[in-house]
N, C-alpha and C positions, 0 to 999 in steps of 0.2 A: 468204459474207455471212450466211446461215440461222447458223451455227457461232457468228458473233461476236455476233449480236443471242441467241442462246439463251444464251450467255457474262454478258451484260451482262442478262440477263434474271433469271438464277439468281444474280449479285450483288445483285440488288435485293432480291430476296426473302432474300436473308439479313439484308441491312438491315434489310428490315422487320421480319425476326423478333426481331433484337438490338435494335429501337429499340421492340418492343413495351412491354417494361417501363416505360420513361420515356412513352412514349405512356398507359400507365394509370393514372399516377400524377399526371397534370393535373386540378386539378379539379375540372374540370366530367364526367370520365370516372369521379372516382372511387367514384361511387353506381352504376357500372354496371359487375358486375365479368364482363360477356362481353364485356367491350372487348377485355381482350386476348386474349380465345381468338379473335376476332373478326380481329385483327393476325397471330398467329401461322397460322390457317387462310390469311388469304391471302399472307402469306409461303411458306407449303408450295408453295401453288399456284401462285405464280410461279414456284419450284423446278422444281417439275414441269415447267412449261410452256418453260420457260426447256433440261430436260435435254432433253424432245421433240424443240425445235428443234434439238439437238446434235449427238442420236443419226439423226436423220431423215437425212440423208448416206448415215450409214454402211449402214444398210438397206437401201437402194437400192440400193446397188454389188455387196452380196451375193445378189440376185434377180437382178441381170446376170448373173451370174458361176453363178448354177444351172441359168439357162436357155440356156447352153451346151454341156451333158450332157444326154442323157438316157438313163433308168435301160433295161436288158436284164433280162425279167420270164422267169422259167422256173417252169410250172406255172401251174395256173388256181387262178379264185373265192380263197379264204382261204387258200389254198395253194402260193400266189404267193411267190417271192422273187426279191430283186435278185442276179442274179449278175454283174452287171457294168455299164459304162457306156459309151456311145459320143457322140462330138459327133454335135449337133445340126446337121440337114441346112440352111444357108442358103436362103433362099427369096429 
């Protein structure tokens, strides 16, 4: 549901951004020419907000998926490396 509504969020802000031109050219906008940067900023913003809810899923399911290994450390302090990995013990 998050997927379709970030979908339908990131349509809108492209709207807004393609309809900013005609939105600054009314007018009563046209003595104020940060109307459309005004438009186009929050077009970005829906973008954004809109790709957040997309990607938010996909994130999640990769923190599952790490926190079923854990790393085999050989060697101490800074001198530590991963030589390997083993599942993580259920509790």
């Amino acid at each position: 549901m998050a997927k379709i509504l970030g979908y339908i969020i990131s349509l809108v802000g492209l709207l807004v951004i393609l309809s900013s031109s005609k939105i600054a050219t009314l007018s009563f906008l046209s003595s104020m020419p940060k109307a459309m940067i005004y438009t186009v900023v929050a077009g970005v913003a829906l973008i954004v907000i809109g790709l957040l809810l997309v990607s938010e899923r996909s994130s999640s399911s990769k923190v599952k998926q790490a926190s079923e290994e854990v790393p085999i450390y050989e060697g101490e302090g800074k001198k530590r490396k991963i030589v390997g990995y083993k599942k993580a013990s259920k509790k």
